[in-house]
C-alpha positions as CSV (number, residue, x, y, z in Angstrom):
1,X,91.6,-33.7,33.8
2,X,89.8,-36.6,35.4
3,X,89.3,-40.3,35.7
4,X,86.8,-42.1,37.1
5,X,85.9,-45.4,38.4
6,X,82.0,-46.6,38.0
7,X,80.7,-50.0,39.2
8,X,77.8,-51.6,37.2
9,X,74.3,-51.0,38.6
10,X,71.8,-53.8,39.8
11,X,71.8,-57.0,37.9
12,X,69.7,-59.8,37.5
13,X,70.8,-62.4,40.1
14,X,70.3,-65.8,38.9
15,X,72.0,-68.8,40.7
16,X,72.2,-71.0,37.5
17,X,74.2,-68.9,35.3
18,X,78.1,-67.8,36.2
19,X,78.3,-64.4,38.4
20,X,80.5,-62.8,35.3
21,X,77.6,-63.8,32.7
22,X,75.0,-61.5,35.1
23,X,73.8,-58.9,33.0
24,X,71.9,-56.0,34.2
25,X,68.8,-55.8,35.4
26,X,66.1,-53.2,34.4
27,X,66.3,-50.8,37.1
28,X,70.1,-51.3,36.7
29,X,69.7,-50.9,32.9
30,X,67.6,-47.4,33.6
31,X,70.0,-46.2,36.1
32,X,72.7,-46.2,33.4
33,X,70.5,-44.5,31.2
34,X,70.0,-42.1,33.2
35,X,73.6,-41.5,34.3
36,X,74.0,-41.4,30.6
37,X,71.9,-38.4,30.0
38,X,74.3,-36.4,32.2
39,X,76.7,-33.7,30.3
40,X,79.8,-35.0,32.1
41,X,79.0,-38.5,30.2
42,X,79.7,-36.1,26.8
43,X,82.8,-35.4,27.6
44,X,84.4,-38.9,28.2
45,X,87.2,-39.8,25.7
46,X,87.8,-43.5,26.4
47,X,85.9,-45.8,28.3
48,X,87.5,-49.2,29.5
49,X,85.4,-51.9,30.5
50,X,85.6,-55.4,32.5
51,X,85.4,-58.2,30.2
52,X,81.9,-59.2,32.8
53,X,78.6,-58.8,31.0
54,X,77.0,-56.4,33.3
55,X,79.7,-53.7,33.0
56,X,80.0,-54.2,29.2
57,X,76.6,-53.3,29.1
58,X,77.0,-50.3,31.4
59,X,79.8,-49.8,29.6
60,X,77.8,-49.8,26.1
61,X,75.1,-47.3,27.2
62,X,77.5,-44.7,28.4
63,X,79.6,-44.9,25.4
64,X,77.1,-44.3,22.9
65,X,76.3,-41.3,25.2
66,X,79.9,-40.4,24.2
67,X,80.4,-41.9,21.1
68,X,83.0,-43.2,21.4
69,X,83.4,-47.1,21.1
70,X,83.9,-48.9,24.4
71,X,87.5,-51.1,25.2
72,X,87.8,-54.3,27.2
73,X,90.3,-55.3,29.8
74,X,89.8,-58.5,30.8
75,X,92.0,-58.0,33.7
76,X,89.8,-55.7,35.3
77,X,87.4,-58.2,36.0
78,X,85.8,-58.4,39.7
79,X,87.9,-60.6,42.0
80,X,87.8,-64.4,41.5
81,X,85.0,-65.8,43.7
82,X,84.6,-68.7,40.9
83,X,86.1,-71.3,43.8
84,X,82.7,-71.0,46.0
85,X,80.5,-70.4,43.6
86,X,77.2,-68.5,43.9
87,X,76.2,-67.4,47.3
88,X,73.1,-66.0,48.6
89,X,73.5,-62.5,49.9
90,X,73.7,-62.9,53.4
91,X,76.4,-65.8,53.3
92,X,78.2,-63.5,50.1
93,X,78.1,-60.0,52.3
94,X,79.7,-62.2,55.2
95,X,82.6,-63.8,53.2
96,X,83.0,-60.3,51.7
97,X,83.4,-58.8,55.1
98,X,86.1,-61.9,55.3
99,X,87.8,-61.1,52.1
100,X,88.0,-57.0,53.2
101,X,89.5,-58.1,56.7
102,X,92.3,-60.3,55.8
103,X,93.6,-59.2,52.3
104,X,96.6,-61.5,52.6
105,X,94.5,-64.3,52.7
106,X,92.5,-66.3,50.9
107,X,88.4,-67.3,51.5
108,X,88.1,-70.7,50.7
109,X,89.9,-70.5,47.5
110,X,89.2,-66.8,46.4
111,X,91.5,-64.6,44.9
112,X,93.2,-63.1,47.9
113,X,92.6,-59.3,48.1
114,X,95.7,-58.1,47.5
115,X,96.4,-60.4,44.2
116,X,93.1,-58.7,43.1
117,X,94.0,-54.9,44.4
118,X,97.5,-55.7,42.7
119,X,95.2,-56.7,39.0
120,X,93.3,-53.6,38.6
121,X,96.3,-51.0,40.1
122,X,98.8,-52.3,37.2
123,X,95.2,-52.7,34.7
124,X,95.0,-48.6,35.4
125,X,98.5,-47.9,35.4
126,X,98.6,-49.5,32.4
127,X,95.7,-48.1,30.6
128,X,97.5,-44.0,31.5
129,X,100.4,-45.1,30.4
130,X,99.7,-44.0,26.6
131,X,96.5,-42.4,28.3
132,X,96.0,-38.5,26.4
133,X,95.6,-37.0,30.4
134,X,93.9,-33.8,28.9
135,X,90.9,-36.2,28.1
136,X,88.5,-37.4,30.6
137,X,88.8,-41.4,31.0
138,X,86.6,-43.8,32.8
139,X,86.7,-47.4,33.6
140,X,83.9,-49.5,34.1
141,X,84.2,-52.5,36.7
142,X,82.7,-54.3,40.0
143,X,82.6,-52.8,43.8
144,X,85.3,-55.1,44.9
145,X,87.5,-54.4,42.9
146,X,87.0,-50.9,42.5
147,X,87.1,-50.4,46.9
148,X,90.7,-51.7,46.4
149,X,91.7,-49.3,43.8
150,X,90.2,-46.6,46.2
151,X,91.9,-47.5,49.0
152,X,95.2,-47.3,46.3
153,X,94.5,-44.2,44.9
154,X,93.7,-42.7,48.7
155,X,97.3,-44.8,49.9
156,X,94.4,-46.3,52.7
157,X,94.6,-50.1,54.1
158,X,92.5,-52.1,52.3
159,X,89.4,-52.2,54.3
160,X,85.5,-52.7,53.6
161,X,84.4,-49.3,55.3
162,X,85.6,-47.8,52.0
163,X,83.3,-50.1,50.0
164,X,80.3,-49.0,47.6
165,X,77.0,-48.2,48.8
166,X,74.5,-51.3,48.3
167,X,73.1,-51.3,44.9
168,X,76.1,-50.6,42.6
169,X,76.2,-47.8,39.8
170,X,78.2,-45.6,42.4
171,X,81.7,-44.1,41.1
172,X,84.2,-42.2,42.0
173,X,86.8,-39.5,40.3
174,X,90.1,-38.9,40.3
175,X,92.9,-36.9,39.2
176,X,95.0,-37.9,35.9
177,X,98.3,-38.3,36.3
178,X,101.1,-40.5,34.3
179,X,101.8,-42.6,37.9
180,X,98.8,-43.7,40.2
181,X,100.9,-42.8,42.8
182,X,100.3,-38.7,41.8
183,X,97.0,-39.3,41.2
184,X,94.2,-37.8,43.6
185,X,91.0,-39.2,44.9
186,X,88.3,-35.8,44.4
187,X,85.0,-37.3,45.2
188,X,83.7,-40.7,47.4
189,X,81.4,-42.9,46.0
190,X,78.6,-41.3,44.1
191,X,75.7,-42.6,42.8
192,X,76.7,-42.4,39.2
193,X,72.5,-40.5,38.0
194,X,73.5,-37.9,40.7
195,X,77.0,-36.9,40.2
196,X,77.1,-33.6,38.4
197,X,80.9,-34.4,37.2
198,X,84.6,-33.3,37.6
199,X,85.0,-30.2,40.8
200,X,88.9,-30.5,40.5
């Protein structure tokens, strides 16, 4: 059966308010309901969410979708930028590409990209663990963070080639599997209105 990982679509940017207190924007909030009108939405058993407003409320649309009530993790949140603050995009994508290049260290005061990669690997791992792998899963979450579960899952160097597309609401799927280390990437990113579900 599958897994998947799905980042939250566009949000509203607003420089005053905390990034993980972002909620979603309307295109972002009508790219989820769209995505949630697909059939492999239906057949979703659990859906785990960050503990960040915008994929709680990615997370909350799909759900209903699948009725089924919607979990929080608070340790899958994206990684911890808090120590800079907001950034404007072009000086964020540049300390991104700074955060994907040296994962062993830190950008003025982040959370070091492996520390985060390590987070959401044992957040996964954990949530399989008592996981039914004959139902379909998915966890809801941020494009850092997921990247550096896809270069896990893939056993790739963390790097930023393997990031999202711009924009967000992009997933990937993998195979289920009671270790990550036998699980199996199946798709790239996706946006998640266009992916027509599970090809294993």
């Amino acid at each position: 059966m599958f897994g998947i990982y799905i980042t939250h679509p566009q949000v509203k940017i607003d420089p005053a308010v905390p990034v993980p207190d972002w909620g979603l924007s309307e295109l972002g909030e009508a790219r989820a309901r769209q995505a949630a009108l697909l059939p492999w939405v239906k057949d979703l058993r659990r859906i785990i969410s960050s503990g960040e407003r915008k994929a709680i409320e990615t997370a909350a649309i799909l759900a209903e979708a699948a009725g089924v009530v919607p979990e929080v993790d608070e340790a899958t949140h994206e990684n911890d930028r808090s120590a800079t603050g907001f950034l404007p995009p072009p000086a964020f994508e540049a300390a991104a590409d700074w955060f994907f290049a040296h994962p062993e260290e830190s950008y003025k005061g982040w959370e070091r990209a492996v520390d985060a990669q390590a987070r959401i690997v044992e957040a996964v791992a954990r949530a399989l663990a008592d996981h039914d792998l004959k139902q379909p899963i998915a966890f809801v979450g941020h494009g850092g963070v997921g990247t550096l579960l896809k270069c896990h899952l893939g056993a790739r160097p963390i790097a930023r080639d393997r990031d999202q597309p711009p924009g967000g609401g992009n997933l990937f799927c993998f195979t289920l599997a009671r270790s990550l280390a036998d699980c199996r990437l199946t798709c790239d990113w996706t946006a998640m209105e266009l992916w027509q579900g599970d090809r294993v």
